[in-house]
N, C-alpha and C positions, 0 to 999 in steps of 0.2 A: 804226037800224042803224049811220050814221056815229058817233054816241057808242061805242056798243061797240065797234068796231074801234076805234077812238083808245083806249079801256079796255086792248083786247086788248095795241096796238104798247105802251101805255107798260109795262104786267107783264114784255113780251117783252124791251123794254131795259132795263129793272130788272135783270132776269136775266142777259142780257149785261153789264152794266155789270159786274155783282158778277163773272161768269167771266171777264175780261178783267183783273178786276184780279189773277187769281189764274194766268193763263196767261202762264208764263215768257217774256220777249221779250229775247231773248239781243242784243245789241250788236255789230256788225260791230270790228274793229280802222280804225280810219280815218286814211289818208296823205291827206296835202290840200300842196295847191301845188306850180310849174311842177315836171316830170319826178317827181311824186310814184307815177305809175304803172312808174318802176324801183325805186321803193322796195320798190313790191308782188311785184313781179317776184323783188326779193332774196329776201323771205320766202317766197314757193312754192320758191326753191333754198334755202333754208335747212331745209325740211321734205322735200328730198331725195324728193320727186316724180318719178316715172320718164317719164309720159307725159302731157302734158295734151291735153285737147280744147278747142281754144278756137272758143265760137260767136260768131259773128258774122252780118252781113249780107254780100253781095257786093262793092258800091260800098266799102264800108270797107278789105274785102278787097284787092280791086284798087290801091286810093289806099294801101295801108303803113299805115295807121295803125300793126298794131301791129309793123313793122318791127324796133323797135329793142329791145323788148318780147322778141320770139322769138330776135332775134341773144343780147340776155344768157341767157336761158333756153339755147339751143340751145351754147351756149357751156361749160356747166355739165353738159352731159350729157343736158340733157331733149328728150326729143323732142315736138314741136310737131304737131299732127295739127288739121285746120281743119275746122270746119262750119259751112258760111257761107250755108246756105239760109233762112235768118231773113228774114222777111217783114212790112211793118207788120200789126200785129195777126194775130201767128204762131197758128196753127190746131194743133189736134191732133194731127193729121198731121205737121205740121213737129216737133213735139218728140219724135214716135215715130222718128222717122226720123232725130233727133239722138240718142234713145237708143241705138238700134240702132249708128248710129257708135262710140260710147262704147263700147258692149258689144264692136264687132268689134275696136279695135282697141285693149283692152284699157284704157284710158284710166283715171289713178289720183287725178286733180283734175279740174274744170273750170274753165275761163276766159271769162265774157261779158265781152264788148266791144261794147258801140254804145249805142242809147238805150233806151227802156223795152222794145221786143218783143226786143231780142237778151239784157237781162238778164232778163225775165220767162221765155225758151223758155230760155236758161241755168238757172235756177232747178230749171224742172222735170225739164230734161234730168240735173242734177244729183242730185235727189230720185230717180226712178224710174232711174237706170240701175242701181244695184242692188236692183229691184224686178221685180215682172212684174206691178204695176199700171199700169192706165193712166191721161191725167187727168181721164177722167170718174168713177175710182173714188176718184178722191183730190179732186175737186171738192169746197167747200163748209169751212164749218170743222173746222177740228184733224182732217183725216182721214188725216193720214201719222201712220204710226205708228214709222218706222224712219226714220234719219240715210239719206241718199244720201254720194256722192260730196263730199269737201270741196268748196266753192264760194268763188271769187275773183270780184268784180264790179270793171269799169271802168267807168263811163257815160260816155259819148262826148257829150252832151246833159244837159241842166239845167233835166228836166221831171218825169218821173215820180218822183224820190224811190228807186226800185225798189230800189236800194244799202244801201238800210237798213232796209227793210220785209221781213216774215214774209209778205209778198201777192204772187200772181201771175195775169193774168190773160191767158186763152188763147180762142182761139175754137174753138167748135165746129163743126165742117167740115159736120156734118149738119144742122144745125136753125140754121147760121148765127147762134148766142146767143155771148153773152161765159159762158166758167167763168173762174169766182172761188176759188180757191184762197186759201186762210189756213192756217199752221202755222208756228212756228216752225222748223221742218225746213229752211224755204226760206232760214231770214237765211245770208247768206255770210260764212265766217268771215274777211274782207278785203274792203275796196273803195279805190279811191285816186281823190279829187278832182284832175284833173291837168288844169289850164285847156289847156295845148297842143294836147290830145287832141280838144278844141271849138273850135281857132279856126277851122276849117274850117266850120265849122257854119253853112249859108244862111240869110240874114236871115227865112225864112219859117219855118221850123223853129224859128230862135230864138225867134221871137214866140209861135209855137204851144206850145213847153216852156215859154216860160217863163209863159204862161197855165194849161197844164196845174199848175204849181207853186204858182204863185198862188192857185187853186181851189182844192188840197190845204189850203194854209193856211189860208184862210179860212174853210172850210167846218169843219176841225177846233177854229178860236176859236167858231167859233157851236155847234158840239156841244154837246149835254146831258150829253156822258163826257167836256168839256173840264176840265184840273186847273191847276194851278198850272204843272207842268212843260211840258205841251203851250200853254197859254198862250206862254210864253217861247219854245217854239220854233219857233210860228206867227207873232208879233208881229218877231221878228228875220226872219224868212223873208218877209212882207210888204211890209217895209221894204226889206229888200234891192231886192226886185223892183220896186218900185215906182220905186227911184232908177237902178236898175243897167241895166235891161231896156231900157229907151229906148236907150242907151248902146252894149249890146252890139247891138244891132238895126241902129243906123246903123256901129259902129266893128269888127267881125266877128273883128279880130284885138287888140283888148282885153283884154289878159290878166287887168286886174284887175276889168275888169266881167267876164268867164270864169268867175273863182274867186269872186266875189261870187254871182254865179248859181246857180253849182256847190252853194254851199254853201247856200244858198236852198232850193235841191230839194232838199237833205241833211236840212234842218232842218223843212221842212214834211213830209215823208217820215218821221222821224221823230213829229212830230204827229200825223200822221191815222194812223198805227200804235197809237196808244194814244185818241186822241179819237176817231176815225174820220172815213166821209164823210158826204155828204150826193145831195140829190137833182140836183146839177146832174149828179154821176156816176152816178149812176142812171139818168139819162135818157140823158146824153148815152152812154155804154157801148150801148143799143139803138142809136143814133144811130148809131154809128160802125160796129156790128156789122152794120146794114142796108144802109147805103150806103158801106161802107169810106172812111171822113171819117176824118182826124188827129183823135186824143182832142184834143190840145192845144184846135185851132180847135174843134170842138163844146162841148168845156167853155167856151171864152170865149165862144160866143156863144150857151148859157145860161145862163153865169155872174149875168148883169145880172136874168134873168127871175124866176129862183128868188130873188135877193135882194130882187126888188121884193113878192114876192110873200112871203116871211117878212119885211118890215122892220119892221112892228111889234111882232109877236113877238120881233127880234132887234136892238131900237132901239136898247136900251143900250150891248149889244157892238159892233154897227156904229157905234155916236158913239165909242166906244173908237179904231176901228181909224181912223178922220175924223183924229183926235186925233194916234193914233200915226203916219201918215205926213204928218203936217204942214201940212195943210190949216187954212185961216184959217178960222176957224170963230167968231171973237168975238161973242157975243152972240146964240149959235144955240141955239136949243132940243137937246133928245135927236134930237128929230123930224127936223129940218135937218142936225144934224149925220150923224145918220143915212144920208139923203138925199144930202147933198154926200159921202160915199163912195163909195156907188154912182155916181154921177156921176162922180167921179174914174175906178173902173174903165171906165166905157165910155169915157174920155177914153185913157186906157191902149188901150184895144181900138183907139181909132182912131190911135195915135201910132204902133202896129206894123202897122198897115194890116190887120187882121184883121176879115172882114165881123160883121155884126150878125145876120145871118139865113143860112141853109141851102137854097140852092135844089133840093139834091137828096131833101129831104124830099116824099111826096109823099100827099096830104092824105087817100087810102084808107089808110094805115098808121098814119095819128094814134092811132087806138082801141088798135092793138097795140102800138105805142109804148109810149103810156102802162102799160096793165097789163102790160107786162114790166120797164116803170121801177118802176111801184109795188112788183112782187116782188121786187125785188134790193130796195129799200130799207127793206120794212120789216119785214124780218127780222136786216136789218145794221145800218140807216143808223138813228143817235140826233140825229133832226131834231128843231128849235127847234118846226115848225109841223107837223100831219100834212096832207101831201096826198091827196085822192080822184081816183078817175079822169077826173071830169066837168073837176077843175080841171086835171088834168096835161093832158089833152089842149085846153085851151083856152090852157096855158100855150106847147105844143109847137106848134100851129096859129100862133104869134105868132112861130116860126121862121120861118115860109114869107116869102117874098116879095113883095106886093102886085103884084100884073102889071096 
């Protein structure tokens, strides 16, 4: 039985691989560096916008971020209209209720501001406000079939990538799951990398983003749908993180680890857009959906398991990535080199103080864990290795704690 389903998943990513290369994935315009988010600001007045809605979160709200953002806009005629109930890992609810805003007050753009759940509930807020679907009808791939509302992304954080991804993901209020949303429908025609917007950003958040970006990349160079192009912009994204992240984690108001970061998540964002993910997001997505945990922190700290657990399968590539951020590695096998990557990530995981294990995991939901990891992943995810249930949930029991 396990041979034929491994039969099955590879026909099904054969099949994906070949529609993915033929589903159009349209390009955001990209402003990058300090006060690049007036830049953005210019082109919404320049396309003579009447009304935007901009989503946000509260705290962001209250703190001005986008202050100076709404002064030029408001300046030029447009009116500013706020929806700032975005919530970590925004529910269904939350984007119905951003629709409805949209809708009441006639709203002719949208504007996300914050970090992956205000551009992700932006996204959809954008899609569906001139729709009467909701996101469980447009859950899954390519199921929008019409253009929403133009969409402008800011990211406030330099984790999810979301700024330049056709992906958005939302929680479902009733059964507590992650939707997954794919279509090109969702890319925003704008996003602006603008370090200022982040130097507020708490040394724990940074760690957490900039782990959640770091996964993006990695997991896209170890893809079965990795190319030449996703190479390049997982291997620069890497890199970054690896030198930058420590950097911005102790120095907060670092402009140029900021903009190194920024672009990191721009670039890995890019990659798992066309190479895709893998299983530490699959897992970790139930992880987070169950116990409301930071994506960022549950990706880093299964980041290290799912790679111990493909590194022979993914020896080559992982001696690669050894190679690429500069580790000494002279006279190391595949195998070592391999090896001393993975090492270096948990080394990273302890530099930004991010724990190894999940105390809130609790060891009656291991089973449902894993087979709602396995279902997200293998019908999406083009892993190096296939996993079964017996191994996900002995990989996920090696979250817990030891008491």
């Amino acid at each position: 039985m396990f041979f034929i389903k491994v039969a099955f998943y590879k026909i099904l990513m054969a099949g994906l691989k070949l529609a993915v290369k033929f589903i159009p994935q349209p390009q955001p315009i990209i402003f990058s560096g300090k006060n690049s988010s007036l830049e953005l600001a210019q082109l919404m007045i320049n396309q003579d916008f009447k009304r935007v809605l901009i989503v946000t979160d509260k705290v962001l709200n209250q703190l001005g971020i986008a202050n100076d953002i709404c002064r030029l806009l408001q300046q030029h005629n447009i009116e500013v209209v706020f929806y700032d109930q975005v919530t970590p890992d925004p529910s269904d609810i939350i984007v119905e209720q951003g629709v409805k805003a949209a809708k009441v007050h006639q709203c002719d753009v949208v504007l996300g501001l914050g970090g992956g759940s205000s551009l992700d509930a932006a996204k959809m807020i954008a899609v569906l406000a001139k729709s009467t679907k909701t996101v469980k009808d447009v859950a899954g791939l390519l199921k929008i079939k019409q253009h929403g509302l133009p969409l402008f992304l800011l990211p406030t954080t330099s984790g999810t990538g979301s700024e330049v991804t056709m992906a958005a993901v939302i929680t479902d209020s009733v059964n507590n799951t992650k939707l997954l949303v794919i279509s090109p429908k969702t890319m925003p025609m704008t996003t602006a990398l603008d370090p200022v917007l982040m130097q507020g950003m708490p040394a724990k958040i940074t760690a957490d983003t900039g782990f959640d970006a770091l996964t993006h990349a990695i997991e896209s160079y170890l893809s079965t749908h990795a190319n030449e192009q996703t190479n390049r912009y997982a291997l620069i994204a890497i890199k970054l993180i690896f030198k930058q992240l420590p950097v911005a984690y102790q120095q907060g108001d670092n402009l140029e680890a900021r903009q190194s970061l920024a672009l990191a998540s721009c670039y890995a964002g890019l990659a798992f857009t066309k190479a895709g993910l893998g299983y530490v997001h699959a897992i970790s997505h139930q992880i987070g959906a169950k116990y409301h945990l930071p994506h960022g922190m549950t990706n880093a700290a299964v980041l290290p398991l799912v790679l111990n657990f493909t590194a022979k399968a993914s020896q080559q590539r992982l001696a690669e990535l050894a190679n690429a951020i500069g580790l000494d590695t002279t006279g190391f096998t595949s195998s070592e080199k391999a090896e001393s990557f993975i090492q270096a990530v948990k080394s990273l995981q302890k530099e930004v103080a991010i724990e190894s294990t999940l105390s809130a995991i609790v060891t009656e939901d291991v089973n449902a864990l894993a087979k709602a990891a396995l279902k997200e992943a293998h019908y999406l995810y083009p892993v190096p290795k296939y996993l079964d249930v017996s191994a996900c949930e002995k990989l996920i029991k090696q979250l817990i704690p030891v008491s």
